[in-house]
N, C-alpha and C positions, 0 to 999 in steps of 0.2 A: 870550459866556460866558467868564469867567473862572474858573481855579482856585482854592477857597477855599485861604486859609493854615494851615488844617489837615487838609486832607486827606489821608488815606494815603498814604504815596508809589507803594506797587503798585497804586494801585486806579484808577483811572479808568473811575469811574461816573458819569451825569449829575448826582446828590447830590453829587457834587466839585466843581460848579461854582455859581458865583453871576451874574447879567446885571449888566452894567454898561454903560451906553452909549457908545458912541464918539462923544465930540465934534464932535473933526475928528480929519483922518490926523494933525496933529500931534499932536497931546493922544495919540492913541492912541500911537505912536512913544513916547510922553516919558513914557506908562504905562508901556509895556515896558521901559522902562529905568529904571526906579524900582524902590529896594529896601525890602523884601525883592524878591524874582524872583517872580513867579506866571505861571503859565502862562494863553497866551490864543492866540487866529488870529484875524489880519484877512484876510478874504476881498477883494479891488478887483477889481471890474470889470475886463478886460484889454481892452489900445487894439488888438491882435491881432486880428482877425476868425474864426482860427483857433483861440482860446486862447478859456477860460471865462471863465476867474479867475486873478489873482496872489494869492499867500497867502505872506504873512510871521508866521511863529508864531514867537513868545518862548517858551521855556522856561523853567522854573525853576533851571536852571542854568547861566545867563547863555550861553546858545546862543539864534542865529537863525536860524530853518529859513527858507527861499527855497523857494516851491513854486508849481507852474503846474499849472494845470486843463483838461485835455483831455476836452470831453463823448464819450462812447465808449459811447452807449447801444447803438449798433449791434454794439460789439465788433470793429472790423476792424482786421484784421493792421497795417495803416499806421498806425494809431495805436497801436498799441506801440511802432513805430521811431521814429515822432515823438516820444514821450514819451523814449523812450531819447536821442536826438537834442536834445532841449531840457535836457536832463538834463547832458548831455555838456555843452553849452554853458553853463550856471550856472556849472558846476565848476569850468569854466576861465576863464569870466568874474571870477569872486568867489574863485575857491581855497579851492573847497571840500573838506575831506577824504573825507564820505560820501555820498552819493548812495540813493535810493530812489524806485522807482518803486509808489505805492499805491492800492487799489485802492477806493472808495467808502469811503476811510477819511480821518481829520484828521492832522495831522502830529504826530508824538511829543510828550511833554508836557516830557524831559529827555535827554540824550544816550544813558542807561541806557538808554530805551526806543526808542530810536533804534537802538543797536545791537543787541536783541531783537526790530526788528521785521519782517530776515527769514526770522525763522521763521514768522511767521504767511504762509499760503497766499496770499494777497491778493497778496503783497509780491515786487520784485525788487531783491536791493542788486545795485549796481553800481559802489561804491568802496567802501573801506575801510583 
C-alpha cells in the first residue's frame, strides 16, 4: 500500500492508499526514494528466529522509520523489554533521534505523526 499524492495530510484512512507491487527489495528501496515522497512499509521476513518482521517505512517527509516486529500474542512482560532492548539497539546502531515502541499498529506516515504518536495508548516513546 502506498499513500496516494493527495491525500489529506491528517488523515490516514485506508481511502489514502493505493497497491502497487514490489518488484524486488531494490525497486522498492529506489521507490522510496523517488520524489515527490509518498508514504509506504515494507514488511521482510526477519533471519531472527526471534523477530517477525523488519519494516523500513518511507515517509512522506524524507524520513526512514527502521522497525522490528516482535509477535506478542501471548502478551509477556519479556517481550516488552525485548522490544525496548532492540529499540535501544537501532538507536545506537543507526543514530537514531526517536524511538517507539507500537502496538498492532504501522509506522508513522510523516515525522509530524511520529511525534503525535505517544499519545495514542498503544504507544511507548522512548527518545526524543
Amino acid at each position: 500500500m502506498i499513500r496516494k499524492l493527495d491525500a489529506p495530510a491528517n488523515s490516514d484512512g485506508e481511502q489514502d492508499y493505493e497497491w502497487e507491487p514490489a518488484l524486488t527489495l531494490s525497486h522498492a528501496v529506489r521507490r522510496g526514494l523517488e520524489y515527490p515522497r509518498r508514504s509506504f512499509n515494507l514488511y521482510l521476513k526477519a533471519k531472527q528466529q526471534d523477530l517477525d518482521q523488519a519494516i523500513l517505512g518511507f515517509t512522506t517527509d524524507d524520513r526512514l522509520v527502521l522497525g522490528l516486529s516482535i509477535d506478542d500474542a501471548e502478551e509477556r512482560p519479556e517481550n516488552l523489554e525485548r522490544a525496548k532492548e532492540l529499540l535501544s539497539l537501532l538507536a545506537e546502531e543507526y543514530g537514531c533521534h526517536r524511538g517507539l515502541i507500537l502496538v498492532e499498529q504501522p509506522p508513522p506516515n510523516s515525522e509530524e505523526m511520529f511525534v503525535r504518536q505517544p499519545d495514542d495508548p498503544h504507544s511507548i516513546c522512548l527518545y526524543s
